[in-house]
HTML snippet that shows the backbone in 3Dmol.js (N, CA, C, O; Angstrom):
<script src="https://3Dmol.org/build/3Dmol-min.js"></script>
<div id="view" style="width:600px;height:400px;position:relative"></div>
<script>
const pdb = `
ATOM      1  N   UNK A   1       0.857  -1.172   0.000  1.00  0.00           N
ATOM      2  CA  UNK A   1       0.000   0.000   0.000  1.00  0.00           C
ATOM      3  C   UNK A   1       0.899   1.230   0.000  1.00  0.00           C
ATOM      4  O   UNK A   1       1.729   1.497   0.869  1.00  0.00           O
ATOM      5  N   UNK A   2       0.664   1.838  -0.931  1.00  0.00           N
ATOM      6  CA  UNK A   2       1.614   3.399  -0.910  1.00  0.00           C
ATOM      7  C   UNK A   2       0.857   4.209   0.153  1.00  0.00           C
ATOM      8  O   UNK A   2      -0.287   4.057   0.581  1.00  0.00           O
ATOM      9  N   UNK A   3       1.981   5.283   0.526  1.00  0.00           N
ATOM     10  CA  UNK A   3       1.981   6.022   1.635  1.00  0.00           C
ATOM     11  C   UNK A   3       0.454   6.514   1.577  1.00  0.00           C
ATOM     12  O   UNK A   3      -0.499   6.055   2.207  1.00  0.00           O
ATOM     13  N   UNK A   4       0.483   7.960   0.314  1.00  0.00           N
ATOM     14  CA  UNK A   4      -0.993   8.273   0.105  1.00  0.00           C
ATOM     15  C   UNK A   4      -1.935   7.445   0.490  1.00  0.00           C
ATOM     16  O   UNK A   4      -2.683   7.920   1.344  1.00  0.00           O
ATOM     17  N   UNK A   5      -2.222   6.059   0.058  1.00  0.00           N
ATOM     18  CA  UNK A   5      -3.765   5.260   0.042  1.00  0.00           C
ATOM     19  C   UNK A   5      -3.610   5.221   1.761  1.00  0.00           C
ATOM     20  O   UNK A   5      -4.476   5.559   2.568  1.00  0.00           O
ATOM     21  N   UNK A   6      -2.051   4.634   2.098  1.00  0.00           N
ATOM     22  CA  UNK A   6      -2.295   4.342   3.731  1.00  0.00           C
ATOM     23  C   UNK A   6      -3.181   5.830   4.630  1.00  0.00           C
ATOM     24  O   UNK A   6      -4.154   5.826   5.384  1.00  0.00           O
ATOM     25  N   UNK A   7      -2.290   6.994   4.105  1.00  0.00           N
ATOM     26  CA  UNK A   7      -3.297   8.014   5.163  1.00  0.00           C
ATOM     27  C   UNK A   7      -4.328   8.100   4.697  1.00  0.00           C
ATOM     28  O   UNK A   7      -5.145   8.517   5.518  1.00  0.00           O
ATOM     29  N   UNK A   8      -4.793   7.880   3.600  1.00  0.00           N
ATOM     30  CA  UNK A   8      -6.527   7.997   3.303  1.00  0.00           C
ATOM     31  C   UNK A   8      -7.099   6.756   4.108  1.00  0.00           C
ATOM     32  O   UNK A   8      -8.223   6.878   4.594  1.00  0.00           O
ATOM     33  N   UNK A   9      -6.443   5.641   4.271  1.00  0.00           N
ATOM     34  CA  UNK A   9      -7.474   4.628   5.206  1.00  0.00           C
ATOM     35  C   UNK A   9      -7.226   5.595   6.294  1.00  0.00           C
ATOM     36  O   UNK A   9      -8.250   6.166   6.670  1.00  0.00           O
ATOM     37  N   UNK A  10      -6.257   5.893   6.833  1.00  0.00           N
ATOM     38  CA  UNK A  10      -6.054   6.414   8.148  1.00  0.00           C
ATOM     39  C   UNK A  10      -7.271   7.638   8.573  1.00  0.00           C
ATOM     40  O   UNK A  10      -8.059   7.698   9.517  1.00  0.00           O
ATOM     41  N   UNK A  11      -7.029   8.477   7.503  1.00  0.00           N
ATOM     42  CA  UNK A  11      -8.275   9.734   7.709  1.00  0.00           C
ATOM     43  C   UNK A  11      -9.341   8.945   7.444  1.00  0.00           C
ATOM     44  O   UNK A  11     -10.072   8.965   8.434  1.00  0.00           O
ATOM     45  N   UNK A  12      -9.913   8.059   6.338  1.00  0.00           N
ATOM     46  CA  UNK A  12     -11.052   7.570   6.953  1.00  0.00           C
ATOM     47  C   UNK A  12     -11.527   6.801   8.482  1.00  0.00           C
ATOM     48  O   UNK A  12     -12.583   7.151   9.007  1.00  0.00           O
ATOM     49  N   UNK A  13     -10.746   5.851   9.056  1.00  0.00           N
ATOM     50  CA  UNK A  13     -10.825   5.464  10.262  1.00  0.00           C
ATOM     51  C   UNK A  13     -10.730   6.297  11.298  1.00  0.00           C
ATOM     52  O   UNK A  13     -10.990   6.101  12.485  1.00  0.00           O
ATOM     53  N   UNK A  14     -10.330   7.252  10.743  1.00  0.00           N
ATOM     54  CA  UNK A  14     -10.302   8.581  12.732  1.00  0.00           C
ATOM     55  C   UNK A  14     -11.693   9.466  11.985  1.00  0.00           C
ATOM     56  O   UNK A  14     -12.327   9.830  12.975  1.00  0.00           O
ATOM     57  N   UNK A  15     -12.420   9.953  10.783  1.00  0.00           N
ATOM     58  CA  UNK A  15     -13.349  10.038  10.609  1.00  0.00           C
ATOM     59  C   UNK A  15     -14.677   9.299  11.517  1.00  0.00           C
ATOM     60  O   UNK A  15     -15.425   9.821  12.344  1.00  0.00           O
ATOM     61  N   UNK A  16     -14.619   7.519  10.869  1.00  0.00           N
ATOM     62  CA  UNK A  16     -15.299   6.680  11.506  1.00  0.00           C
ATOM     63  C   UNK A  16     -15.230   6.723  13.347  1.00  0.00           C
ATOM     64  O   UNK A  16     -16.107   6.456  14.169  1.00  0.00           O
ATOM     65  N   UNK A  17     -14.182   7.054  13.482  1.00  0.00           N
ATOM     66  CA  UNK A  17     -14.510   7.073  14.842  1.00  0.00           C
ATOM     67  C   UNK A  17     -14.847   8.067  15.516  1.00  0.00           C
ATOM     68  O   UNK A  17     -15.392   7.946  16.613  1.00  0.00           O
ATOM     69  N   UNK A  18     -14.544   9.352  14.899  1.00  0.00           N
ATOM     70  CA  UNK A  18     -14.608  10.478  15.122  1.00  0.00           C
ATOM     71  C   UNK A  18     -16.775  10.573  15.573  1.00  0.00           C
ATOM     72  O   UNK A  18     -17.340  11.013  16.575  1.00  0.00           O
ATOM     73  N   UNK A  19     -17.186  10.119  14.653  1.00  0.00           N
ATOM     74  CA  UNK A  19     -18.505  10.161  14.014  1.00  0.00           C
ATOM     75  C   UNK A  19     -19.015   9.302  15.523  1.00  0.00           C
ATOM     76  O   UNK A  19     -19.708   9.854  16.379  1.00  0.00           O
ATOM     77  N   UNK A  20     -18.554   7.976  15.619  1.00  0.00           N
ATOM     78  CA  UNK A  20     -18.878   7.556  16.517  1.00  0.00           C
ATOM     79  C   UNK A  20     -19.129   8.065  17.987  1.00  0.00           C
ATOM     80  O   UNK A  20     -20.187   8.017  18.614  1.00  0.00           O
ATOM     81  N   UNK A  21     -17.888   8.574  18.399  1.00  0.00           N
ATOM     82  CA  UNK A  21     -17.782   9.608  19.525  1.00  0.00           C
ATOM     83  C   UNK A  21     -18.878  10.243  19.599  1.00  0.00           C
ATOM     84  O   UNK A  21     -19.723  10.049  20.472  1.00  0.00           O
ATOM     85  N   UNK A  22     -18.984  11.307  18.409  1.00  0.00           N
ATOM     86  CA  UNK A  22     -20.011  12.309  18.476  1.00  0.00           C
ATOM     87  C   UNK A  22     -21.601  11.519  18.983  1.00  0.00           C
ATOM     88  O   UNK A  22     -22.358  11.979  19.837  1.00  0.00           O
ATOM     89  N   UNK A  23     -21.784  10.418  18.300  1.00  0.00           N
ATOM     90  CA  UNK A  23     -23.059   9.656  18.355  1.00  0.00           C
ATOM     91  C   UNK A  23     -23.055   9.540  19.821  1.00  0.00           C
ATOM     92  O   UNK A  23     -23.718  10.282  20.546  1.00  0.00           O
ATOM     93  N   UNK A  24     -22.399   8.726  20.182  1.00  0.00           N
ATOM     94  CA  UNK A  24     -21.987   8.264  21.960  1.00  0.00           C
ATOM     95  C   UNK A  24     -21.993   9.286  22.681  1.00  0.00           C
ATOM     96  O   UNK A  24     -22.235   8.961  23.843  1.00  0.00           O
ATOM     97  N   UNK A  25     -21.834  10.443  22.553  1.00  0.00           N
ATOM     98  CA  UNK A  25     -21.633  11.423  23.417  1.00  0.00           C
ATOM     99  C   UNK A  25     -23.449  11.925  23.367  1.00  0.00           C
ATOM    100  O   UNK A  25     -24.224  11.821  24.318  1.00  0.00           O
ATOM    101  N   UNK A  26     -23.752  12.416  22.118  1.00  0.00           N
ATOM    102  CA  UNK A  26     -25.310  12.317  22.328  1.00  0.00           C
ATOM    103  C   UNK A  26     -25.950  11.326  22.763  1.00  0.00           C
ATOM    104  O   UNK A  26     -26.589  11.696  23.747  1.00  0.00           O
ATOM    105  N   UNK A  27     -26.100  10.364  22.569  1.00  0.00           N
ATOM    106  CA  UNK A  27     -26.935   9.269  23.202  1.00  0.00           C
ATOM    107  C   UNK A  27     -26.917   9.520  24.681  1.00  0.00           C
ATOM    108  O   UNK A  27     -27.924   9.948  25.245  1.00  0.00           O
ATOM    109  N   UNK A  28     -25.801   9.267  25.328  1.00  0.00           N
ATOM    110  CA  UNK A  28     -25.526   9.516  26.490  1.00  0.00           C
ATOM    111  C   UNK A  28     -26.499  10.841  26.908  1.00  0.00           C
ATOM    112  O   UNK A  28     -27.564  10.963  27.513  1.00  0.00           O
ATOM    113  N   UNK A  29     -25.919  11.404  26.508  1.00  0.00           N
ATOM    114  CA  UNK A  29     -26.924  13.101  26.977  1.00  0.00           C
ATOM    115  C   UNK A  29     -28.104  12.604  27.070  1.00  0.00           C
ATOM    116  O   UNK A  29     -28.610  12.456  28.182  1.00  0.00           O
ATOM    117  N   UNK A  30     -28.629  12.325  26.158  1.00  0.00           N
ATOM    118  CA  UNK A  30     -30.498  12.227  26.034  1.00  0.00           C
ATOM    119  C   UNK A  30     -30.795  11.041  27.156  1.00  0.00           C
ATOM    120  O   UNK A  30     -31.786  11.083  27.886  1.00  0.00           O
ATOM    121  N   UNK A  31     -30.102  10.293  27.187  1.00  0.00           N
ATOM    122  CA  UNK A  31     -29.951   9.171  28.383  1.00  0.00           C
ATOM    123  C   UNK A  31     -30.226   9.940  29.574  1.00  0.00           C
ATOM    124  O   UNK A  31     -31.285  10.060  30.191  1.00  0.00           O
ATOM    125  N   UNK A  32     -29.087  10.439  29.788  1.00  0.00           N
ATOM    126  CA  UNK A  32     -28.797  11.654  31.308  1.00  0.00           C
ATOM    127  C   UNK A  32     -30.442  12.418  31.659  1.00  0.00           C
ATOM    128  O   UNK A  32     -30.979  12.391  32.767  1.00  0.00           O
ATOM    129  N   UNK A  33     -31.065  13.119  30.315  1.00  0.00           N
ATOM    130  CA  UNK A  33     -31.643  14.088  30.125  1.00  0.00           C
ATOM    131  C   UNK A  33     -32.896  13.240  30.750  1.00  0.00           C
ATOM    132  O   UNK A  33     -33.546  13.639  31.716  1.00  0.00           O
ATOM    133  N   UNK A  34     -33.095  12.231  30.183  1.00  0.00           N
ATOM    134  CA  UNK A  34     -34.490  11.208  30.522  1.00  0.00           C
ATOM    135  C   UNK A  34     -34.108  10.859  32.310  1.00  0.00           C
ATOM    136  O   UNK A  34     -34.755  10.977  33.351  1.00  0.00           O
ATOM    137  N   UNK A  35     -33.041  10.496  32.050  1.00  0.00           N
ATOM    138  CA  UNK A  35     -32.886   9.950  33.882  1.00  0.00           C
ATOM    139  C   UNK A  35     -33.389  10.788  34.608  1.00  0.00           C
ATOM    140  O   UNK A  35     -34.392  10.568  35.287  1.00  0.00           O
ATOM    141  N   UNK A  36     -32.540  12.272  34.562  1.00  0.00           N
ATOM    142  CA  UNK A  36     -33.109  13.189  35.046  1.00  0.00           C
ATOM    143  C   UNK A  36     -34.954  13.877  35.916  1.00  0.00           C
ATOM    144  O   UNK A  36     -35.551  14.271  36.918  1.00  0.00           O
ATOM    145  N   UNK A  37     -34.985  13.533  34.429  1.00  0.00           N
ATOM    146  CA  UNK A  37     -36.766  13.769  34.574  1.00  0.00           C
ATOM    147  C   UNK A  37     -37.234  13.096  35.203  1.00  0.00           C
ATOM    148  O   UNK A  37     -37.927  13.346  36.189  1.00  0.00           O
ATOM    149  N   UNK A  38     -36.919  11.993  34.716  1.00  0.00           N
ATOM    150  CA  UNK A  38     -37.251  10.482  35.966  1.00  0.00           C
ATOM    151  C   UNK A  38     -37.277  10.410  37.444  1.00  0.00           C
ATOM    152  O   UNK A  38     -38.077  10.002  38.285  1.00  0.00           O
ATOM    153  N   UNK A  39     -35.959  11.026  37.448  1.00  0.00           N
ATOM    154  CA  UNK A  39     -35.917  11.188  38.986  1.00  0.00           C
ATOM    155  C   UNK A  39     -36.971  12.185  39.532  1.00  0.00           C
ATOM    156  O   UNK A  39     -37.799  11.792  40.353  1.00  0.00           O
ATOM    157  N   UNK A  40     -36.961  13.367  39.127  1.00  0.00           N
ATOM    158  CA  UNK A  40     -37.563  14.678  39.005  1.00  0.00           C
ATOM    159  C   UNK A  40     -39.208  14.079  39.364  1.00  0.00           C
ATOM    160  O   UNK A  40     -39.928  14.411  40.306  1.00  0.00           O
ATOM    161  N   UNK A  41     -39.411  13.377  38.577  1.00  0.00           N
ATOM    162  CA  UNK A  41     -41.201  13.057  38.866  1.00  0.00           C
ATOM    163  C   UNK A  41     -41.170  12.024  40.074  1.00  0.00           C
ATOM    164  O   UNK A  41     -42.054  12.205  40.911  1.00  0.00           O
ATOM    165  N   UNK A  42     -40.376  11.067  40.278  1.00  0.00           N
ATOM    166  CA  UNK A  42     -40.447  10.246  41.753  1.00  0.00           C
ATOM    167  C   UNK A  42     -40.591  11.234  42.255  1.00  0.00           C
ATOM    168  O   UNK A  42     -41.755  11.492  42.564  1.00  0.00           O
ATOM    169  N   UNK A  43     -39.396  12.390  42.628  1.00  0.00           N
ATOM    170  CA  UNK A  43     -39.668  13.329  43.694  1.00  0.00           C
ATOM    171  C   UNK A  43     -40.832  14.007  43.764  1.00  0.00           C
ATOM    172  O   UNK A  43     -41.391  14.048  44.860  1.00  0.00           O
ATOM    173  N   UNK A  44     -41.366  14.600  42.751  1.00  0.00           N
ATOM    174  CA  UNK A  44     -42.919  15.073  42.491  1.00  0.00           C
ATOM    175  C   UNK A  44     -44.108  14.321  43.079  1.00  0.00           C
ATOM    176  O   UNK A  44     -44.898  14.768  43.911  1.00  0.00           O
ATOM    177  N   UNK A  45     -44.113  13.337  42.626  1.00  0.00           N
ATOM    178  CA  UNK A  45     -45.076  12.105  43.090  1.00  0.00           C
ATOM    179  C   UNK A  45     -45.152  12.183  44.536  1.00  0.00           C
ATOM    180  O   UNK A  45     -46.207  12.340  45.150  1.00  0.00           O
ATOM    181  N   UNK A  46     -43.578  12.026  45.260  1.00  0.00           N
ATOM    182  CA  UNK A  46     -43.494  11.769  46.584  1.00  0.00           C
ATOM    183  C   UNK A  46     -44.332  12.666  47.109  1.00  0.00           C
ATOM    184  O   UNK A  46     -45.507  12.584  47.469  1.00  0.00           O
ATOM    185  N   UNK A  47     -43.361  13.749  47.097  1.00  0.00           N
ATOM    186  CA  UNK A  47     -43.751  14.934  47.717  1.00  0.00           C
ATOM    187  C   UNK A  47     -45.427  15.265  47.448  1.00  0.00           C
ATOM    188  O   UNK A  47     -45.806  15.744  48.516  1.00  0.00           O
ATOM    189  N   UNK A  48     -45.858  15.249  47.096  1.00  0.00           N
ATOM    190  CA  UNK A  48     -47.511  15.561  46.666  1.00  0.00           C
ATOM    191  C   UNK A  48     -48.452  14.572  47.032  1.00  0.00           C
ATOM    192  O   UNK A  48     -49.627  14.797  47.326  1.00  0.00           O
ATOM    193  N   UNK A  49     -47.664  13.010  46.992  1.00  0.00           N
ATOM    194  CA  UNK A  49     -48.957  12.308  47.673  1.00  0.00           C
ATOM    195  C   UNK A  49     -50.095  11.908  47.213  1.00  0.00           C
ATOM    196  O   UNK A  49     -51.009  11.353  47.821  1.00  0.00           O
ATOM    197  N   UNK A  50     -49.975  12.378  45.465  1.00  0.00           N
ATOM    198  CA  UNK A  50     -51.443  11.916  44.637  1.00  0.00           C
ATOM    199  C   UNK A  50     -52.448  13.268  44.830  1.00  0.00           C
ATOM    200  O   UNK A  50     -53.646  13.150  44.574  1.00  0.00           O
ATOM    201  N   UNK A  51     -51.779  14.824  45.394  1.00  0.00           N
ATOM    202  CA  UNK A  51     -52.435  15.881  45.307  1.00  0.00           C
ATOM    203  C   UNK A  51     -52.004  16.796  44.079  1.00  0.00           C
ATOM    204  O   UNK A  51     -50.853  16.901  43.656  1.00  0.00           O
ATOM    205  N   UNK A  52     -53.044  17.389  43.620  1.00  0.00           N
ATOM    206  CA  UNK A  52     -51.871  18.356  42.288  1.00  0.00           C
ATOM    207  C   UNK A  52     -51.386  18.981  42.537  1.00  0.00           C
ATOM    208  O   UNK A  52     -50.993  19.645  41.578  1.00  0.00           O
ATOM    209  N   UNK A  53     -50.959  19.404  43.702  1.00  0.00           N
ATOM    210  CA  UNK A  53     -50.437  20.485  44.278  1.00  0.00           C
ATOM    211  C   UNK A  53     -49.717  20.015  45.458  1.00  0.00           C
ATOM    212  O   UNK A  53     -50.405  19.640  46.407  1.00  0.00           O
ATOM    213  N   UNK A  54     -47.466  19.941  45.630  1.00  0.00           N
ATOM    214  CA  UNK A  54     -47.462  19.437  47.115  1.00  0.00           C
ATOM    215  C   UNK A  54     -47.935  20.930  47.707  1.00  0.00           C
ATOM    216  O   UNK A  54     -48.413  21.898  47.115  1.00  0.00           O
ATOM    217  N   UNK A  55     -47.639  20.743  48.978  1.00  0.00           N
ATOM    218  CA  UNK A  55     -47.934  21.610  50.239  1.00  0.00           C
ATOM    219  C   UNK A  55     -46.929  22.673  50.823  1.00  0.00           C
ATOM    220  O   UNK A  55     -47.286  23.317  51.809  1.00  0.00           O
ATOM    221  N   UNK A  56     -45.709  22.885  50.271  1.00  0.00           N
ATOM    222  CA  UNK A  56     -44.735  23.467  50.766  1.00  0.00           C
ATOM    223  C   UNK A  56     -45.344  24.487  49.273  1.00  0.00           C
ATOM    224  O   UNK A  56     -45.953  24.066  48.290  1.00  0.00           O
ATOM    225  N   UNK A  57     -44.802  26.253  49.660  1.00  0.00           N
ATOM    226  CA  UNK A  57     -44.517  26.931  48.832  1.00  0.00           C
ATOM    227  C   UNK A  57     -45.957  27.218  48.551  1.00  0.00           C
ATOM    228  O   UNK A  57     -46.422  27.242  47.412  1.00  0.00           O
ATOM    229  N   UNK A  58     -46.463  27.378  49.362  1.00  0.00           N
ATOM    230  CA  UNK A  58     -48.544  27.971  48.747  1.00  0.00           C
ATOM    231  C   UNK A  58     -48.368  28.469  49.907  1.00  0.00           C
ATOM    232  O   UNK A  58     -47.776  28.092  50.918  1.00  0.00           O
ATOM    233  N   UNK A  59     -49.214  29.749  49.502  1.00  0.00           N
ATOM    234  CA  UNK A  59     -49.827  30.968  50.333  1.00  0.00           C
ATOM    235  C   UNK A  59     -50.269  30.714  51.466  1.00  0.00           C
ATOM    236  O   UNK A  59     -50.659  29.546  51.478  1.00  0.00           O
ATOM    237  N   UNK A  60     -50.475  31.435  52.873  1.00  0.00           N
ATOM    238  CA  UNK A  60     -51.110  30.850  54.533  1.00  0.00           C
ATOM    239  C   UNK A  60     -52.536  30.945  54.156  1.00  0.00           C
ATOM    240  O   UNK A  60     -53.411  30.645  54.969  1.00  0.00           O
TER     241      UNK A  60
END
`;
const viewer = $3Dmol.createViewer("view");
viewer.addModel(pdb, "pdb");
viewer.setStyle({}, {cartoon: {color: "spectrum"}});
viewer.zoomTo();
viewer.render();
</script>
């Protein structure tokens, strides 16, 4: 394989992975982003008790 063809596999394979990264790094996020919320509504749920409204933070 001459030099040229070798760095063109080369720039294609750090491309390919390059691409990958990027994918993995989003996935992850939107992962995070959902957990998040997730947690966010247990705590909601808790705290409220099946009322639409919890009880802390409303007017006397």
């Amino acid at each position: 394989m001459s030099g040229k063809r070798r760095l063109e596999l080369y720039e294609r394979v750090k491309q390919i992975l390059e691409s990958a990264r990027v994918t993995a790094a989003c996935s992850i996020n939107t992962t995070q982003v959902v957990a998040n919320w997730l947690i966010g509504r247990e705590i909601v749920e808790e705290e409220q008790k099946g009322k639409k409204r919890a009880g802390y933070g409303g007017f006397c």
